[in-house]
Structures are given as C-alpha cells and as structure tokens.
C-alpha positions as CSV (number, residue, x, y, z in Angstrom):
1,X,-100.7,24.7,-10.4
2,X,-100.0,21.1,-9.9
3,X,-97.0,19.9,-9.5
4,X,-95.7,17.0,-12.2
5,X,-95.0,13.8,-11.3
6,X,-91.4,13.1,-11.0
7,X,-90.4,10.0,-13.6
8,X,-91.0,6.5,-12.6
9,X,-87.6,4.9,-11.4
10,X,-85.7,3.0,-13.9
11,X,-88.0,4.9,-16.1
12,X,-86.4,6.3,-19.7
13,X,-87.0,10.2,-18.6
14,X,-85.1,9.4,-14.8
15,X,-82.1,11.3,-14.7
16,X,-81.0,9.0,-12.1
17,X,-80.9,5.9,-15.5
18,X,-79.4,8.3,-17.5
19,X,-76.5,9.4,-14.8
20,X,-75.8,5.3,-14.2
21,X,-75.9,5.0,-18.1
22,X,-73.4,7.2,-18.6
23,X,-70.9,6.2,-15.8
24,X,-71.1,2.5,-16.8
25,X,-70.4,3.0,-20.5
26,X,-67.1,5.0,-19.1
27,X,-66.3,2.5,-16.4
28,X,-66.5,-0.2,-18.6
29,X,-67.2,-0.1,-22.5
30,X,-62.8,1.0,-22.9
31,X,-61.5,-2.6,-21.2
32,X,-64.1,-4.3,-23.0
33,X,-62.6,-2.6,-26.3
34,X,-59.1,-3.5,-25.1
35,X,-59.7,-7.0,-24.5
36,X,-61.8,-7.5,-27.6
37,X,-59.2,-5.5,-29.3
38,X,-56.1,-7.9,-28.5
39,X,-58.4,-11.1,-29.0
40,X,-59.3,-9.6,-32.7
41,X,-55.5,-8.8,-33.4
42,X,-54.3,-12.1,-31.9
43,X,-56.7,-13.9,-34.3
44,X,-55.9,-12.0,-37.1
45,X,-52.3,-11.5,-37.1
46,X,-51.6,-14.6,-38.5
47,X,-52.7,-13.3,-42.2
48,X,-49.3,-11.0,-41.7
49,X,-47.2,-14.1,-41.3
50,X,-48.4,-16.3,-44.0
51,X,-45.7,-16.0,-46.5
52,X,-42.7,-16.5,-43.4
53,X,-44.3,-19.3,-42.4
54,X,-44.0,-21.0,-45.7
55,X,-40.7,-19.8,-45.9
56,X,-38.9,-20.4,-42.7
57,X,-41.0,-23.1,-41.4
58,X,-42.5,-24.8,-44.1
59,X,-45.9,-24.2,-43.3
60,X,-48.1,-25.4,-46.5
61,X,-51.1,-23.3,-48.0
62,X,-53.6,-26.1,-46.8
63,X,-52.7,-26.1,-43.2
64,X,-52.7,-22.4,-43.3
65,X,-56.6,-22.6,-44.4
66,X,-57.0,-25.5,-42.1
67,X,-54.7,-23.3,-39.2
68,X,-56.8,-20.2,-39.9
69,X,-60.3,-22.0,-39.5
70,X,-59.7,-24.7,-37.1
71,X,-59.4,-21.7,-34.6
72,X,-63.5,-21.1,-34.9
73,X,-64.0,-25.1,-34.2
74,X,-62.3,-25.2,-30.9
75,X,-64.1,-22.2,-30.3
76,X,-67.6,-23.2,-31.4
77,X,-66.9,-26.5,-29.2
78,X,-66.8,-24.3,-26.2
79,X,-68.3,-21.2,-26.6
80,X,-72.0,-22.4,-24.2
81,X,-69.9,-24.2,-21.9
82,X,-67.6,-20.9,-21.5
83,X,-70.9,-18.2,-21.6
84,X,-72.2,-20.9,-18.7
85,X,-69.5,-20.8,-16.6
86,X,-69.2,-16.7,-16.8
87,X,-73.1,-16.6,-15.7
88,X,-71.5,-18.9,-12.7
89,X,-68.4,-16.9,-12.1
90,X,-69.1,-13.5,-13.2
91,X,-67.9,-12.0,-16.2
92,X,-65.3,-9.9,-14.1
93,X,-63.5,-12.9,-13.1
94,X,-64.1,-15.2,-16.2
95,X,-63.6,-12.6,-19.1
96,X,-59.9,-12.0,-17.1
97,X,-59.3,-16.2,-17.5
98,X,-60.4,-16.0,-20.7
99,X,-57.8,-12.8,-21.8
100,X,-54.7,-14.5,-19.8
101,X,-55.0,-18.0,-21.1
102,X,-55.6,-17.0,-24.7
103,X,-52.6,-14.9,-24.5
104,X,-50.0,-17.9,-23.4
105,X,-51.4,-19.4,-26.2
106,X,-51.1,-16.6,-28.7
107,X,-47.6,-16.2,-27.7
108,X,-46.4,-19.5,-28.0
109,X,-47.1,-19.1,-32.1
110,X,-43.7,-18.0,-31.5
111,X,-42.0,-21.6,-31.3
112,X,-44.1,-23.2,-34.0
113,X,-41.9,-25.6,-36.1
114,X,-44.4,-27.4,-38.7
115,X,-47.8,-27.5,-39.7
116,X,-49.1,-29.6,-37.1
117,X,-47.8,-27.4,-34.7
118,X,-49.5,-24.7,-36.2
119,X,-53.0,-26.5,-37.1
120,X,-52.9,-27.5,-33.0
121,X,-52.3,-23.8,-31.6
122,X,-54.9,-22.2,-33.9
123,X,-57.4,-24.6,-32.3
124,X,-56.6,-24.4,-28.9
125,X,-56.5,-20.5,-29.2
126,X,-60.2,-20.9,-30.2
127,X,-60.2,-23.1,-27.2
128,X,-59.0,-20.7,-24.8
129,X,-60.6,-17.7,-26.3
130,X,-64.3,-18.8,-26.4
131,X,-66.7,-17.1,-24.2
132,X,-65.2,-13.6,-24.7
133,X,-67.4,-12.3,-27.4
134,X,-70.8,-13.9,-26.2
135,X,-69.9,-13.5,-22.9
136,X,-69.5,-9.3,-23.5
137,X,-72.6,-9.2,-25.5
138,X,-74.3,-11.2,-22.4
139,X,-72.7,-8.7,-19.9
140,X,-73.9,-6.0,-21.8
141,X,-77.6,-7.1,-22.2
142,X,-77.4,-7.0,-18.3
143,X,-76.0,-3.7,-18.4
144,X,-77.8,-1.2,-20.6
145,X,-81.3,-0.8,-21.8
146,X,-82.5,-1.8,-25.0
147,X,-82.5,2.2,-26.2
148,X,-79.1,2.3,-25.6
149,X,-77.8,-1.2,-26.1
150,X,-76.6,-1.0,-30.1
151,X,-74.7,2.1,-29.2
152,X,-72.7,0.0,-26.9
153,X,-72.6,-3.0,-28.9
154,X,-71.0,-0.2,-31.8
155,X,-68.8,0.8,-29.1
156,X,-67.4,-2.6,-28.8
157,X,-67.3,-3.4,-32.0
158,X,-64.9,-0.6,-32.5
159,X,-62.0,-3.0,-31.3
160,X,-62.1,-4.2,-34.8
161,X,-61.1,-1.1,-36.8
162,X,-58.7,0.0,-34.3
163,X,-57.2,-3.5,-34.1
164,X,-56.4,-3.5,-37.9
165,X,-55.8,0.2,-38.1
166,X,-53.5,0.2,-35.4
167,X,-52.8,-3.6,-35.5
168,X,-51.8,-3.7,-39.3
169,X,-48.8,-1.4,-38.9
170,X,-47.6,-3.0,-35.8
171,X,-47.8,-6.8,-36.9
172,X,-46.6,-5.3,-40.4
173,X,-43.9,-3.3,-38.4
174,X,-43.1,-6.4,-35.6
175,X,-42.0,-8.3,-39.1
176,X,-39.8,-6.1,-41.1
177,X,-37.8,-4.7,-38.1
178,X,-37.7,-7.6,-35.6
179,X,-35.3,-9.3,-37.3
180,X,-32.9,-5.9,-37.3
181,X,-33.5,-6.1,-33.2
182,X,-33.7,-9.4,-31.8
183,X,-32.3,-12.7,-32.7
184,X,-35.5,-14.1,-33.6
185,X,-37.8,-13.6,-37.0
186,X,-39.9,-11.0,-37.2
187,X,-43.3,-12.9,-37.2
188,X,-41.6,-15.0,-33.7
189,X,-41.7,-11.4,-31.9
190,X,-45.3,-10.0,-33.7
191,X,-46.9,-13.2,-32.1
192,X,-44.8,-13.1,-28.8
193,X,-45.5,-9.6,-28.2
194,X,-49.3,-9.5,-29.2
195,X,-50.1,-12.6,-27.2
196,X,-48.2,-11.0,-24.1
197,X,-50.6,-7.7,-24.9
198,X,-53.9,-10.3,-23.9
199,X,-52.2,-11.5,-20.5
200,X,-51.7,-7.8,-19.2
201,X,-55.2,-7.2,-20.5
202,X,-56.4,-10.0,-18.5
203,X,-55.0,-8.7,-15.4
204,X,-56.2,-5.0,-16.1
205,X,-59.7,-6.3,-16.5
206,X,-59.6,-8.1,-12.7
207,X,-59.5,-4.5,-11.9
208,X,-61.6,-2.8,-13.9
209,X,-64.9,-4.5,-14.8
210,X,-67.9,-4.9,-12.2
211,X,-70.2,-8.1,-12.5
212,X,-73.4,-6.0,-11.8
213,X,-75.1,-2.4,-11.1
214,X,-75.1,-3.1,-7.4
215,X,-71.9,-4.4,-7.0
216,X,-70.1,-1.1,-9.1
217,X,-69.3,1.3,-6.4
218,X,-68.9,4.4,-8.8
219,X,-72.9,4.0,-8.5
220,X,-74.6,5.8,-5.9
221,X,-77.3,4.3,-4.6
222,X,-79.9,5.9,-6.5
223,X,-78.3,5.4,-9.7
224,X,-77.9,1.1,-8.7
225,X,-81.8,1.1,-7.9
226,X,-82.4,2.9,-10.9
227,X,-80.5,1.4,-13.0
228,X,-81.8,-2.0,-11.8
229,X,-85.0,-1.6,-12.0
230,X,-84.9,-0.8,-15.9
231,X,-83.3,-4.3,-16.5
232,X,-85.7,-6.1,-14.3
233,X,-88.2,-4.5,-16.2
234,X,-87.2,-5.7,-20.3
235,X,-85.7,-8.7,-18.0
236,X,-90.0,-9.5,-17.5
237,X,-90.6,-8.9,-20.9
238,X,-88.1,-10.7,-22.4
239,X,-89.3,-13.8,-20.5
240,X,-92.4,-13.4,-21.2
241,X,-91.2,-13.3,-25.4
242,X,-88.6,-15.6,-25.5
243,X,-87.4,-19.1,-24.7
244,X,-86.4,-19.9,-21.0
245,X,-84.1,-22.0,-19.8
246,X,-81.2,-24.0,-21.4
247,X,-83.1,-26.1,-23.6
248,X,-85.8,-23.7,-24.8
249,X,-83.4,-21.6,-26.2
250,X,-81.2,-24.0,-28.1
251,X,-84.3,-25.2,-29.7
252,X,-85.8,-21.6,-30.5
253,X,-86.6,-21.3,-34.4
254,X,-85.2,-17.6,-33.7
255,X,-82.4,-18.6,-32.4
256,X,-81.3,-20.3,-35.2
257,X,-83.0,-17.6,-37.6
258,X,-80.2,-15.6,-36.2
259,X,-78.0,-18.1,-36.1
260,X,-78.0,-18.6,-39.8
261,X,-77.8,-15.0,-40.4
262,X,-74.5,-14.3,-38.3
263,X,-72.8,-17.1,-40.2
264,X,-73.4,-15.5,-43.5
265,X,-71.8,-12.4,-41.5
266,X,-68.9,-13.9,-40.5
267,X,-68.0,-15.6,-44.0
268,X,-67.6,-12.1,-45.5
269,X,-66.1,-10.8,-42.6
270,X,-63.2,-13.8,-42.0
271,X,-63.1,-14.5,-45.9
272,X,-62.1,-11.0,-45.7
273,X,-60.1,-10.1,-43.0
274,X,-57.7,-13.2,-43.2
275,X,-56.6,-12.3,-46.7
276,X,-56.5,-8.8,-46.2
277,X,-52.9,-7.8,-46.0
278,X,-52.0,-10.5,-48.9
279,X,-55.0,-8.9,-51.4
280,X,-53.7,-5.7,-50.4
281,X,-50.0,-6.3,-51.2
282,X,-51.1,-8.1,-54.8
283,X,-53.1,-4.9,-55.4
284,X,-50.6,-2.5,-54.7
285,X,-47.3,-4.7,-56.0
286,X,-45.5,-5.2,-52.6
287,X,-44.3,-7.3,-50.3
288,X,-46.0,-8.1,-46.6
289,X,-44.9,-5.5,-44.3
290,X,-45.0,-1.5,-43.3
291,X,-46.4,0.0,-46.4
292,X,-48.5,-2.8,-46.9
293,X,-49.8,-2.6,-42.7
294,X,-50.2,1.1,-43.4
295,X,-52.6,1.0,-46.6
296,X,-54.7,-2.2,-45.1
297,X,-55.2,-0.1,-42.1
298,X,-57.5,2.5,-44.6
299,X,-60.4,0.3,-44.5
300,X,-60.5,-0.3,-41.0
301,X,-60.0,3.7,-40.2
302,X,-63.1,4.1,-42.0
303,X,-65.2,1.5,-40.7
304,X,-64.2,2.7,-37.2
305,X,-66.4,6.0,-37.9
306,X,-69.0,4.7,-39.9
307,X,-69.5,2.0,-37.1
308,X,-69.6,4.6,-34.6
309,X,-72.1,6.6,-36.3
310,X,-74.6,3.6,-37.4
311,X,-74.6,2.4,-33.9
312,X,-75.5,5.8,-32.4
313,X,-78.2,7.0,-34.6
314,X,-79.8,3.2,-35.4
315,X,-82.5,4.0,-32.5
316,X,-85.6,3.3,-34.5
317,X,-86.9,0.1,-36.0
318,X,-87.4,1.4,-39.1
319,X,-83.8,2.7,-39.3
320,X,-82.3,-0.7,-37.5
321,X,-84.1,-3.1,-40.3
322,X,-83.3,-1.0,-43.0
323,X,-80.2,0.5,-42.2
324,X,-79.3,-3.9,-41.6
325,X,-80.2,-4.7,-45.0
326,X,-78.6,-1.6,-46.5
327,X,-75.4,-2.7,-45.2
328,X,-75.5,-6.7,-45.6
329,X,-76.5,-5.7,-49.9
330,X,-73.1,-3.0,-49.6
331,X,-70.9,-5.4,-48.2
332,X,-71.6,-8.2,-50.9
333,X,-71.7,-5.3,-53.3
334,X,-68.5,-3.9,-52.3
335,X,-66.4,-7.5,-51.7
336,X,-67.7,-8.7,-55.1
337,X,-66.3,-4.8,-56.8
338,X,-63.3,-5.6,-55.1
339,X,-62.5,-8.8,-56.9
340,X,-63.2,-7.5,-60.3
341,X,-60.7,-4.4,-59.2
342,X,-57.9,-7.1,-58.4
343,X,-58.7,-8.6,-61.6
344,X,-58.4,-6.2,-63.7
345,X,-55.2,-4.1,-62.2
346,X,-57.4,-1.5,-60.5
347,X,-55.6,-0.8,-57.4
348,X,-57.2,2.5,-55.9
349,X,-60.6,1.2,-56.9
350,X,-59.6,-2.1,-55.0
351,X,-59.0,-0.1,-52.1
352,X,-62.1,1.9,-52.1
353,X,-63.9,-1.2,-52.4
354,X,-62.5,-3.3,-50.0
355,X,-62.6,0.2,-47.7
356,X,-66.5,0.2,-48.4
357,X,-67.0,-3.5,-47.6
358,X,-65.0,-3.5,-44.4
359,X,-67.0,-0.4,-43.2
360,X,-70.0,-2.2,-44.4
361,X,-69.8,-5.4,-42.5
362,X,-68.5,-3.6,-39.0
363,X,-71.9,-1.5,-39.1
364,X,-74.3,-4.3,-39.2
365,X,-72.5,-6.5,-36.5
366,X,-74.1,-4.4,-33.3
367,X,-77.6,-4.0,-35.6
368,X,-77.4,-8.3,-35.7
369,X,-76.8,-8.6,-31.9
370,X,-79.6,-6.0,-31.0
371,X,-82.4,-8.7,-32.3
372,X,-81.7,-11.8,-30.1
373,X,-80.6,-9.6,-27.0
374,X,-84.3,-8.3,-27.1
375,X,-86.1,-11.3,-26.6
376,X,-83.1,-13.3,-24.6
377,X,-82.3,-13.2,-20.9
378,X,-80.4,-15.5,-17.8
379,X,-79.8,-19.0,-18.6
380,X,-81.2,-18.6,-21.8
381,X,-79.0,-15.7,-23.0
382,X,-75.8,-17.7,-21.9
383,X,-76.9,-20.5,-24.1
384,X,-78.7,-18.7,-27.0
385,X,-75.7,-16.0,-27.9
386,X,-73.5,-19.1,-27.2
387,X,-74.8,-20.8,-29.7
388,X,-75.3,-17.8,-32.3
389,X,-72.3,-17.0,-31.5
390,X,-70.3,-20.5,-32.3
391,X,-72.0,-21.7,-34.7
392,X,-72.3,-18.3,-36.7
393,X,-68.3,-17.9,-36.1
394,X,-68.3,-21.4,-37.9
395,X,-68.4,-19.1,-41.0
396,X,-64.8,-18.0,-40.1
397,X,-63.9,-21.3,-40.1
398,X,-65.9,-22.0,-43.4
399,X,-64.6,-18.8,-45.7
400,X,-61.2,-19.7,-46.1
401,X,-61.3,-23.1,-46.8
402,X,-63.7,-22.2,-49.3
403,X,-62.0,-19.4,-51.0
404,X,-58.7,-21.5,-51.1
405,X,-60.9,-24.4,-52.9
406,X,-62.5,-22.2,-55.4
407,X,-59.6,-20.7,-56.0
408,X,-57.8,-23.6,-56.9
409,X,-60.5,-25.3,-58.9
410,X,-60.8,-22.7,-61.0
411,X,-57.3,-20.6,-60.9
412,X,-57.0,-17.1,-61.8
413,X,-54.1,-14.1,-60.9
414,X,-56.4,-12.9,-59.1
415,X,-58.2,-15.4,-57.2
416,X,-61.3,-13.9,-57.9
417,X,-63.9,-16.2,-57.8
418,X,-62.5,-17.3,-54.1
419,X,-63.8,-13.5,-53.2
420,X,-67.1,-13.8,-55.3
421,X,-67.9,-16.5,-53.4
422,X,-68.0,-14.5,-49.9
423,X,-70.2,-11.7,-51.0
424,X,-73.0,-14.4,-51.8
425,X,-73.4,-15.2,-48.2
426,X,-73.8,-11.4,-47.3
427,X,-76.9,-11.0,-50.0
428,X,-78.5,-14.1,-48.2
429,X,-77.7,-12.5,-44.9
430,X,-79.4,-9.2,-46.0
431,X,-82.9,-11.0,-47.2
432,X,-83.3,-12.7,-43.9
433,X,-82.7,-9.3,-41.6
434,X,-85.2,-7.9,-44.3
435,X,-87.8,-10.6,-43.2
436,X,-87.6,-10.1,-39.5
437,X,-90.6,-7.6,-40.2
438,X,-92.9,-10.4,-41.1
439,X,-92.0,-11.9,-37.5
440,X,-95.4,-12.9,-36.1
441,X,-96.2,-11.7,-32.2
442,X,-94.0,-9.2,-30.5
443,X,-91.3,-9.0,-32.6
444,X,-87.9,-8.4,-32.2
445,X,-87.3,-5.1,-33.7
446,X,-90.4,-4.1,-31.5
447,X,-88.9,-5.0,-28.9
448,X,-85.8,-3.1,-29.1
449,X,-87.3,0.4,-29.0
450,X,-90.4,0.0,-27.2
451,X,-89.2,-2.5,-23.9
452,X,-88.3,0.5,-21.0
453,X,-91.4,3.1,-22.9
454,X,-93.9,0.5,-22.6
455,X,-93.3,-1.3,-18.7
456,X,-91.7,2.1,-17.4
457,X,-95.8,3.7,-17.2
C-alpha cells in the first residue's frame, strides 16, 4: 500500500494550521474583547448620564445629540491615519496607545462643567480612540484564515453584548450609589472609573498581544511556518483581486459598496444603543439607574449567544449571504416593532423587540467585515477598513441627530417616528448584502470559503 501524502503546509487539513489556530485565538482574541469591550462601554455610557447632565450641569438635549455624534467625526477624521501608523508600529504597541490615551480622555467626562465642555471631549474621545476597531479587524485579517476569520470577528464582536450586559448595571449602578460613597455625583465616578478601566487595558495589552505568527513565541516553529504560509497564500490572492496600494483602495467601487452598507449598520446600531437605557426606562416607568441597567442588559445577553452562534456556523457562502440579509430585514423589522410597542404602552413586547433587534444587528457585524477582508490586504487593508470603517461609523454620528430632529418635528410620547426612521437604513443595508451575489469576477463571498482550498493543492 502506498503511503498518503502528508497535507501541504499551511494547507486547511495540516494539523500544524489548526494547532497555531487554536493557540492564537486563546493568546489573543480575550485582550482584544477587553479592549474593545472598555472602548464600546466608554462610548456608550454616556446614554446613562443624560438626564444628570441636564440636571446638574446644564447640559441641553442639542449638545447631547451633537456630544453623542461629534465622537464618530473626530474619529472618522483619523481612523486611516491611525490604521497607517499601526501597519508602521505594530498593532501590539499602537492598539496599547490607542487604549491608554482614550482612557485619560474618557475619565476626564468627570470634570465637564457645560456643553461645550462636553461637545469637545466627545470629539477628542473619537480622536484618541480611532484606529482600535479597523486596526483589530486589520490584525485579524493577518492572523486567521479566511475559514475561520468570521468566527473570530464574532468573537470580537462579543465585547458589545458583554459591555452592555455587564456595562448597563455598572454605569446604572456607578450612578445611583456613587453619590452614597464619594463626594462626587454618581455619573462623575461611572465616567472616572470606566475611563481608568481603558488605561489598565492599555497596559495589559503591551503584554499580551504579538504583532505576527513569527514573532509569538507560544508558536513552535512548525506551527509559525505553517501558519504563515496560509496567509501568504490568500495574501497572493487577495492581491491579485483587489485594489493595491493606498490609492487603489480608497478609490475601489467595493470599497465604498461596503462602505455604504456599514453606515446603514451603524445608524441602527448607534440610533439604538445611545437611547437604549432612556427607551427602556419610558417603557418600563422608571427612572435611569439599577433596575433600569439590569433590564437593558436582556438584549445584549441575548445577542451575546446569537452572535456567537452565527459567527461559528456562517462557514458557507450560501449561509453568509443569506444568513446577512436575514438579519439586516430582522433588525429593521424588530426596531420598527419596537416603536409601535413604546407607542402603544406595550412594555414586555418592547423588550422582546428591542431584545430581537439588538441580537439582530450584533450578528451581521462579523458577516459585513468578512466581504472586504477577502479581497483586502497590506497598505491597502490599512486604508480600505479605515475608510469603511470611518465613514460607515459616520452613521453613529448621523442617527441621533436624526432621531432628535424627527422627533421634534413631528412630536409624539413616544418618539416614535425618531426610531422608524433607523430601521429604514437597515432594509437598505440588507438589499445591498443581497446583491453582492451578482458581483461580477471572483467575488467576495467566493473568496471567503474557497481562498486556503483552492492555493493550498
């Protein structure tokens, strides 16, 4: 008998990729969640302070829009240059700067006097945070294979849920008993001791991430080779499909395809996530705080598993296009239920819906990020997630503004057509992932499932 052929190296069937797989997602996917978890609380947060803001420091409803958006203009301002210099630096040393400055800022919410203060730290915490998203999603195209690249990207985007789940009842719990056990306000110690939570972060991450397979010296050698040889590989072909250089890639039509399509993400998800606590406190009759913290976690508990669970088992095209659309029609299904709810006194249905709308929109995030990470790579993937990145986050930046306008041009109780308003953007966001199948060459979806299989033989 002849003996087999032992797998090509780097090749989807060598144990030596899977081994190095599996030690790289433990080595480095929980400080990635940690950082990404204290940047999505620290940017959040400030939903849970609204109404003390008003009250103790006269913060107006405008500059709390303007506050809560201007935050994605700083940061769409210097998200390339940021996802530039990490390629320069290295992402060990740059996602650390990014974590520690973000955090002096986040902290010093503590002191803020008037609006202007307020409007001028929301920016420059865009400012300081910028890079960290794109830059992870850049790190991670560099670490794991396409076949295995939405499972991490799920894995990361499980910061969310567990920042809201966990972060809800401690921002909720920092107000109502921080006034009992310091001298200051209760929102003066949530945004001191949140922001001080991204500067430890920053620290811990010096330590723990490596910039590359043969730099990580949990690795042996066999497993760096291997493991190198894989990303070379979908590196080729992703050169040989996509835009290279700078330039190329700001100019790509797919680019901006995906662009477009991560904005209408972000509007459902910001318009959302900012109001959250105050939609659920109007829903269930009570004030900011615990109880409130505790119920607006339920959504976010949810999502955590479903978000886990999509990412692991989208591993087809058929289930990654579909599965995408599914979820961009259930969230503006679900956000536009959840208005009708509020208006019309339905509080456990308003839940549910918001609940199924929050699980909705975390599912699709690591589906979006698979497409453009399959046909970008080097200079071109710092500047092409950049830019999808900023100028899709513009939607955050866009959703509040607009459901403040809306729903003071045409008032209601409920502020309903403010939320009717976000779940448009998701149904436009659902037709374009729908018509990535009609992409002409080798397409992205393609590309994703078939990269290792197809250069490995």
């Amino acid at each position: 008998m002849s003996t087999p052929n032992p797998p090509a190296i780097g090749s989807t069937n060598d144990p030596a990729l899977k081994s190095a797989i599996r030690k790289a997602s433990k080595h480095l996917m929980p400080m990635l969640v940690i950082l990404y978890f204290v940047a999505f609380l620290d940017r959040t947060n400030v939903g849970f302070a609204e109404e003390a803001l008003s009250v103790d420091r006269g913060i107006s409803n405008g500059a709390f829009a303007l506050g809560a958006g201007i935050f994605f203009i700083g940061y769409a301002i210097f998200e390339i240059p940021s996802n530039l210099l990490l390629k320069k630096f290295g992402a060990r040393f740059w996602l650390a700067r990014i974590a520690v400055t973000w955090g002096i800022v986040a902290a010093a919410f503590a002191f803020t006097t008037n609006d202007t203060m307020f409007i001028v730290l929301r920016f420059l915490l865009g400012v300081t945070e910028a890079g960290l998203f794109p830059g992870v999603i850049m790190f991670l195209s560099e670490w794991f294979p396409n076949k295995v690249r939405v499972q991490m990207f799920s894995i990361f985007y499980l910061a969310q849920p567990f920042s809201q789940m966990l972060g809800a009842p401690l921002s909720g719990g920092l107000i109502s008993f921080g006034d009992a056990l310091t001298p200051w306000h209760g929102w003066q110690v949530m945004f001191f001791a949140e922001g001080m939570l991204a500067i430890l972060a920053g620290f811990a991450a010096l330590y723990f991430l490596t910039n590359s397979p043969q730099q990580a010296k949990w690795l042996d050698q066999q497993e760096k080779d291997s493991l190198t040889a894989a990303m070379e590989r979908e590196d080729t072909v992703r050169q040989s499909d996509g835009p290279t250089g700078i330039a190329k890639a700001m100019t790509s039509w797919k680019v901006w395809y995906f662009t477009i399509i991560y904005f209408c993400l972000q509007i459902a998800v910001y318009g959302t996530t900012f109001y959250l606590p105050q939609q659920v406190a109007n829903l269930i009759g009570q004030d900011v705080g615990w109880q409130v913290g505790l119920v607006a976690a339920i959504p976010w508990l949810v999502g955590l598993f479903a978000c886990y669970y999509v990412g692991r088992n989208a591993n087809t095209v058929v289930r990654r296009r579909t599965w995408g659309t599914m979820f961009y029609i259930s969230t503006g299904v679900f956000i536009l239920a959840s208005a009708w709810a509020g208006a019309n006194n339905q509080p456990i249905l308003g839940i549910l819906f918001i609940t199924i709308a929050v699980a909705s929109f975390l599912s699709v995030g690591p589906i979006t990020w698979a497409y453009p990470t399959a046909f970008l790579t080097g200079t071109a993937a710092a500047a092409g997630i950049g830019l999808i990145n900023s100028l899709g986050n513009l939607g955050g930046f866009v959703a509040p503004i607009m459901r403040t306008g809306i729903n003071e041009s045409v008032p209601t109780d409920s502020g309903v057509w403010g939320v009717v308003s976000l779940g448009v953007f998701a149904f436009l966001a659902a037709a374009m992932l729908y018509c990535t199948r009609f992409f002409r060459g080798a397409k992205a979806d393609e590309l994703l499932e078939t990269t290792v299989n197809r250069t490995a033989h």
